[in-house]
C-alpha positions as CSV (number, residue, x, y, z in Angstrom):
1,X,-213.4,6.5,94.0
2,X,-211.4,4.7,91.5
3,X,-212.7,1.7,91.2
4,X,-209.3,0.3,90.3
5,X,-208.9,-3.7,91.9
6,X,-206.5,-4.2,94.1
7,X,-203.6,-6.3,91.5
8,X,-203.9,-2.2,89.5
9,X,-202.6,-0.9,92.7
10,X,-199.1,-3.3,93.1
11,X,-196.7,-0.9,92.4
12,X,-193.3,-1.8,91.1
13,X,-190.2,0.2,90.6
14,X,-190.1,-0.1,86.5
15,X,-191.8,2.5,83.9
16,X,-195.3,2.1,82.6
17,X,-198.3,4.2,81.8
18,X,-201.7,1.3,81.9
19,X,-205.4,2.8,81.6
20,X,-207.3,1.2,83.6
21,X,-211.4,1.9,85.0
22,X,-210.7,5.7,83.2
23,X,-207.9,6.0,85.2
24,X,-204.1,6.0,84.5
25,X,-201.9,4.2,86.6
26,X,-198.4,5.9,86.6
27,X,-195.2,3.8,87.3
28,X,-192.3,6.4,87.2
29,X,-189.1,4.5,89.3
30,X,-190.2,5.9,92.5
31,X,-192.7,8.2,91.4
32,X,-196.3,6.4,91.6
33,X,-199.7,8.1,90.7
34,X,-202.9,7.4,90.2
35,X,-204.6,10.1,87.2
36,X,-208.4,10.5,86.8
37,X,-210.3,13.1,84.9
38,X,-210.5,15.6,87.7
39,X,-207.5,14.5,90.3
40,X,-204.0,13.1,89.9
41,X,-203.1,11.3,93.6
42,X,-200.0,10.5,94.4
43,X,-198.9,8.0,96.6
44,X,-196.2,7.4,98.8
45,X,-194.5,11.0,98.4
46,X,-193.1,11.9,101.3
47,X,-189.5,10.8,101.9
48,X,-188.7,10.9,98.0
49,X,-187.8,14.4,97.5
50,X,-190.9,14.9,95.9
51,X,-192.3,17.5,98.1
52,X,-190.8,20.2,96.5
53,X,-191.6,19.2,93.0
54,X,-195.3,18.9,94.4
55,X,-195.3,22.5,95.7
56,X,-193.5,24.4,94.0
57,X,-194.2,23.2,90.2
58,X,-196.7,20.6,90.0
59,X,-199.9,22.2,91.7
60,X,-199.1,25.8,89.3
61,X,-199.0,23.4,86.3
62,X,-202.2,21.7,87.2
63,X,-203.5,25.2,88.1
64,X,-203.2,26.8,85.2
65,X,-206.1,27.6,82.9
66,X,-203.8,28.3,79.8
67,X,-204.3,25.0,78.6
68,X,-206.9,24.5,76.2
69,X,-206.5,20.8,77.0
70,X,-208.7,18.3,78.8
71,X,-207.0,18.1,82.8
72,X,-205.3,14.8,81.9
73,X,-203.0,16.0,79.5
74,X,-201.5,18.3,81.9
75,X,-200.8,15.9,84.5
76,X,-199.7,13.8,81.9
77,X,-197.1,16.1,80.7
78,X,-196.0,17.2,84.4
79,X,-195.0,14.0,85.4
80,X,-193.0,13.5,81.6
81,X,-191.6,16.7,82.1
82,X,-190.3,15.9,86.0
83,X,-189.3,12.3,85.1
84,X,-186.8,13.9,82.4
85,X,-185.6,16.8,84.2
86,X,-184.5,13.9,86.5
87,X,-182.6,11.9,84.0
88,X,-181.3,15.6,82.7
89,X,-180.0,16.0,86.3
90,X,-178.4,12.6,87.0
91,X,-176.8,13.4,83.7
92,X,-175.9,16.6,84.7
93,X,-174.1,15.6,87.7
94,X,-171.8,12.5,85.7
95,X,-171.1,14.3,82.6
96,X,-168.6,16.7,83.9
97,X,-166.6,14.5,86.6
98,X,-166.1,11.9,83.9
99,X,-164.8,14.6,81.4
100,X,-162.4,15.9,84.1
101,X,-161.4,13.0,84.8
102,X,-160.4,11.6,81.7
103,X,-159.1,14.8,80.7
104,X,-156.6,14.3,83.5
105,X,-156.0,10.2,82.8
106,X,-155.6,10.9,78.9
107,X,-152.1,13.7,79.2
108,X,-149.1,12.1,77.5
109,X,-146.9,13.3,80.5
110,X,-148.3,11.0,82.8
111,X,-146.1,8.3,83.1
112,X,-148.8,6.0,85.2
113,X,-152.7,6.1,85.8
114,X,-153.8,7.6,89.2
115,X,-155.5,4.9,90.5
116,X,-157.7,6.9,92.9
117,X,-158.7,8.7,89.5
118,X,-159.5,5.7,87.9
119,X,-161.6,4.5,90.4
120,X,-163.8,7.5,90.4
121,X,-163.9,6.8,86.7
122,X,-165.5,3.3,87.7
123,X,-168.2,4.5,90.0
124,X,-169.0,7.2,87.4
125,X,-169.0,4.5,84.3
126,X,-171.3,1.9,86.7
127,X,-173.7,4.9,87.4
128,X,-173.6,6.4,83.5
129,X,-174.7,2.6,82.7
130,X,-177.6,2.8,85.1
131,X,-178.8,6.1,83.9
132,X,-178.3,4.5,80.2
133,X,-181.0,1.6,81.2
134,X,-183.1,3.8,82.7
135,X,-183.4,6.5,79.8
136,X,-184.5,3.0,77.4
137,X,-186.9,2.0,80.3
138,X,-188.7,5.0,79.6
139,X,-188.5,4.9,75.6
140,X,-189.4,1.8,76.0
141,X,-192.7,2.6,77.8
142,X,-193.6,5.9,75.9
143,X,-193.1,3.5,72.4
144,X,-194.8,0.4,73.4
145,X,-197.6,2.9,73.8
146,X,-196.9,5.0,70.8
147,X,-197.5,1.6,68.8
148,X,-201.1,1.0,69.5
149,X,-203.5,3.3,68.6
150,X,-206.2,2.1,71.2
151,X,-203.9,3.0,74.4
152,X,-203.6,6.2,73.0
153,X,-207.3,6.2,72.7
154,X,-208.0,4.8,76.4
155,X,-205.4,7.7,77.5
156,X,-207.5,10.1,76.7
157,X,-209.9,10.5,79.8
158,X,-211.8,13.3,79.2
159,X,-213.0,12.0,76.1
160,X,-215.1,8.9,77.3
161,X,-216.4,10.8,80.3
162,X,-217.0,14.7,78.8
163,X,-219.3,15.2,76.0
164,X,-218.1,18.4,75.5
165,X,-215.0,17.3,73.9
166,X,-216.6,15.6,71.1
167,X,-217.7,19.2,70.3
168,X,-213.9,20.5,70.6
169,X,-213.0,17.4,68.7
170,X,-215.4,18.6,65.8
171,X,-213.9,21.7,65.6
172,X,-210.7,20.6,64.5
173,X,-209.3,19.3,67.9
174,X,-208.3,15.7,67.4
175,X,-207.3,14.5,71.7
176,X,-205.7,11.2,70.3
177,X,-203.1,13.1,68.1
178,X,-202.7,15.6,71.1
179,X,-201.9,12.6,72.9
180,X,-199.4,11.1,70.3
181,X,-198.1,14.7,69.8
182,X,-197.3,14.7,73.5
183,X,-195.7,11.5,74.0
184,X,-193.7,11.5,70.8
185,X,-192.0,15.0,72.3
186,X,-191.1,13.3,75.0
187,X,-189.8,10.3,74.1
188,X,-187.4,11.9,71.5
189,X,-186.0,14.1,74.6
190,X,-185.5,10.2,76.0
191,X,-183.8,9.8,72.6
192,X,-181.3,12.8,72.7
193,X,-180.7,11.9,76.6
194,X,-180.0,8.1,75.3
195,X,-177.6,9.8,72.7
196,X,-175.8,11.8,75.5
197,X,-175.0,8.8,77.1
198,X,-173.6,6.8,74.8
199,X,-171.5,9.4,73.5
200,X,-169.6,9.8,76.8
201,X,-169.7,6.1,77.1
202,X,-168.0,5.7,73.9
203,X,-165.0,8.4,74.7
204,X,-164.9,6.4,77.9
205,X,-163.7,3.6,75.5
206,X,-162.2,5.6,73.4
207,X,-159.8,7.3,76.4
208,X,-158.9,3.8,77.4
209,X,-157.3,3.3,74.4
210,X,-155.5,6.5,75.0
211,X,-154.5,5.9,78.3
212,X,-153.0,2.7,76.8
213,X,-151.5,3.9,74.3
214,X,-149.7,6.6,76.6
215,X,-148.4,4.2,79.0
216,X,-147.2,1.9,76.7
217,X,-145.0,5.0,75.3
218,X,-143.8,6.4,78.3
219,X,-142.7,2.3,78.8
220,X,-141.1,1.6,74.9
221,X,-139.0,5.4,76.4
222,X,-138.2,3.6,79.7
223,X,-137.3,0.4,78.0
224,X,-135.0,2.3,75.6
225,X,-133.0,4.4,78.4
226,X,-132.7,1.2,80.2
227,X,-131.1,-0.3,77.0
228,X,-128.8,2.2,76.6
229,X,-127.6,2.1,80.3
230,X,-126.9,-1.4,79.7
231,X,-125.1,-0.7,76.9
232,X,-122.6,2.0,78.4
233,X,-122.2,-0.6,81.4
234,X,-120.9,-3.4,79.1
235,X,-118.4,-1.0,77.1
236,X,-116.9,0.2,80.4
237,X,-116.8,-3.3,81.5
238,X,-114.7,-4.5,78.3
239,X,-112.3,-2.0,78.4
240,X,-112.1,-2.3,81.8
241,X,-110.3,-5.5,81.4
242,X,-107.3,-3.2,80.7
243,X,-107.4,-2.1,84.5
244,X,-107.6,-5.7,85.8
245,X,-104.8,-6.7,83.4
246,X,-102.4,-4.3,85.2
247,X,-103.4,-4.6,88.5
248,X,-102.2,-8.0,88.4
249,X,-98.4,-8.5,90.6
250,X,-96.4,-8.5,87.0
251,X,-93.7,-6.9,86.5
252,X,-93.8,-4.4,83.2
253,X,-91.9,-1.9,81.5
254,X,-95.0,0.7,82.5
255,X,-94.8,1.0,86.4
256,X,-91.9,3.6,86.0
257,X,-93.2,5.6,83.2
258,X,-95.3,8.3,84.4
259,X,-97.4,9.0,81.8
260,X,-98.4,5.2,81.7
261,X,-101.6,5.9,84.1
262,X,-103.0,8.3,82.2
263,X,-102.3,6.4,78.8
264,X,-104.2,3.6,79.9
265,X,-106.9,5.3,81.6
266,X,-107.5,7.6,78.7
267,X,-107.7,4.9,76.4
268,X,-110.1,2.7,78.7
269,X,-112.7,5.3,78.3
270,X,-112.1,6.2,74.4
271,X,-112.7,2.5,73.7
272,X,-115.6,2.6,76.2
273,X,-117.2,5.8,74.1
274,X,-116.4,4.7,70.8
275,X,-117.8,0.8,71.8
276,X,-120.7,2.6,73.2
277,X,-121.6,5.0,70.1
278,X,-121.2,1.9,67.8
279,X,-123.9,0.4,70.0
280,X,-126.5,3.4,70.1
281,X,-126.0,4.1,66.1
282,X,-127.0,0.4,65.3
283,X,-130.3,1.3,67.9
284,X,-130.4,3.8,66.4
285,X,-130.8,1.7,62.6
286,X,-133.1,-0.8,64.1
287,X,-135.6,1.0,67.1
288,X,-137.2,3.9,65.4
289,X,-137.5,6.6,68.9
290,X,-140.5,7.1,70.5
291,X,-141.9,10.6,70.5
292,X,-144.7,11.7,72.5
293,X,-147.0,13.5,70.5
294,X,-150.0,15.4,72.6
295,X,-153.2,13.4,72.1
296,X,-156.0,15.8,71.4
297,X,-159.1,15.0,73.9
298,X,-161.2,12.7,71.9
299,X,-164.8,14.7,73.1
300,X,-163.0,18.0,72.1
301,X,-163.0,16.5,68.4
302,X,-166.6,15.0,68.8
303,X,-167.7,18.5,70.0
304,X,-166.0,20.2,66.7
305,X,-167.8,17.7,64.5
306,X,-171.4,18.1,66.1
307,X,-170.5,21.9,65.7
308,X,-170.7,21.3,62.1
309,X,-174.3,21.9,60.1
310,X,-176.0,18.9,58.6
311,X,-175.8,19.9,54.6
312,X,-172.9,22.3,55.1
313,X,-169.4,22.3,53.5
């Protein structure tokens, strides 16, 4: 019925839109159709979820006579339409598990990255980057067509087949800008999809830095408490000498004075205090202290600036 040959009908899992024989041959991923003037057949359906999409939305858009469009244009736009409401959806389903989750991975008070978090992050970055080449598989297919005016022409079924529509076409109906019209919509919805995605791949970067940033904070405070610990532990151990000195077998003036313990022992820890506040106040001169300041989300501020109007200060 076709009269396609038999290399038209080798299906491959990439994006493509080829007239051939008045016929379209649809590659969408998994979606494969053949589209004539009269019929649009599609092939290997069942097990790809696209039952429903053929029941319930498909066969109404076919149906309906509200078109003032040839039969092709239709299908044409059915299929566009279902292959972006599935990008929409797979985008849909990433977006908000990778804002949660770096939501979570970018809070100052975290003094180390959940790992289990970060390896959702992972899975969610490998399947944003799929989604990314898919979304330029399909610009790339609606613009390699958009560039040459004869596909756009052999797209248009009805035309060659129809002498009707040369009569439409005379009164002002043009099929091969309809046709432009239609896939230029489309592909800038792949455009604002492609945007999507490389917005929230880029605060993916962006929160990285963050998360780097935060650690290496909460560190320079560990570091520094550390330091100071150090510090107390070597003026107690200098004045501590004091102890050792008398708890050598000599014989001093001291051992009957009772007030001699306490003497000592209070003026062990003064040097220790005063040795140690010596050592935190040159710190103090040379290590400016690290304060945590909350870091702002970076796709809260991205959201504020897109809030903004073009043209408007």
């Amino acid at each position: 019925q076709t009269y396609l040959q038999a290399r038209d009908l080798r299906f491959q899992h990439s994006t493509s839109l080829t007239a051939r024989n008045n016929c379209i041959i649809i590659r969408m991923a998994s979606l494969k159709a053949i589209l004539t003037p009269q019929s649009l057949l599609v092939l290997d359906f069942r097990g790809l979820g696209l039952d429903r999409w053929l029941v319930l939305e498909l066969a109404p858009q076919l149906a309906s006579q509200s078109h003032s469009l040839p039969f092709e244009f239709r299908a044409l736009e059915a299929v566009l339409q279902h292959k972006l409401n599935t990008l929409q959806t797979r985008l849909n389903d990433v977006e908000p598990v990778i804002l949660d989750t770096l939501e979570s991975l970018v809070d100052p008070k975290i003094l180390s990255a959940d790992r289990s978090k970060l390896h959702i992050l992972l899975q969610n970055s490998k399947s944003l980057s799929e989604l990314e080449t898919d979304i330029k598989v399909f610009k790339d297919s609606l613009l390699k067509i958009l560039d040459e005016d004869e596909i756009i022409e052999e797209l248009c079924l009805t035309k060659w087949t129809d002498p009707r529509v040369f009569e439409e076409s005379s009164l002002g109906i043009d099929h091969a800008e309809e046709m432009e019209l239609l896939l230029e919509n489309y592909y800038m919805q792949a455009e604002e999809l492609g945007n999507k995605t490389r917005e929230l791949k880029g605060l993916i970067d962006d929160s990285e830095s963050v998360i780097f940033i935060n650690l290496d904070s909460h560190r320079n405070v560990m570091m520094r408490l550390n330091l100071q610990l150090t510090m107390g532990s070597f003026s107690l151990t200098l004045f501590g000498l004091i102890g050792v000195a008398f708890g050598m077998n000599l014989t001093t003036a001291f051992e009957d004075d009772p007030r001699a313990f306490w003497l000592v022992t209070g003026f062990m820890f003064l040097g220790s205090g005063l040795i140690w506040r010596r050592l935190l106040s040159f710190l103090g001169r040379h290590l400016e202290p690290s304060i945590l300041r909350p870091i702002p989300p970076v796709w809260k501020r991205n959201m504020k600036a897109s809030d903004v109007k073009p043209g408007v200060r």
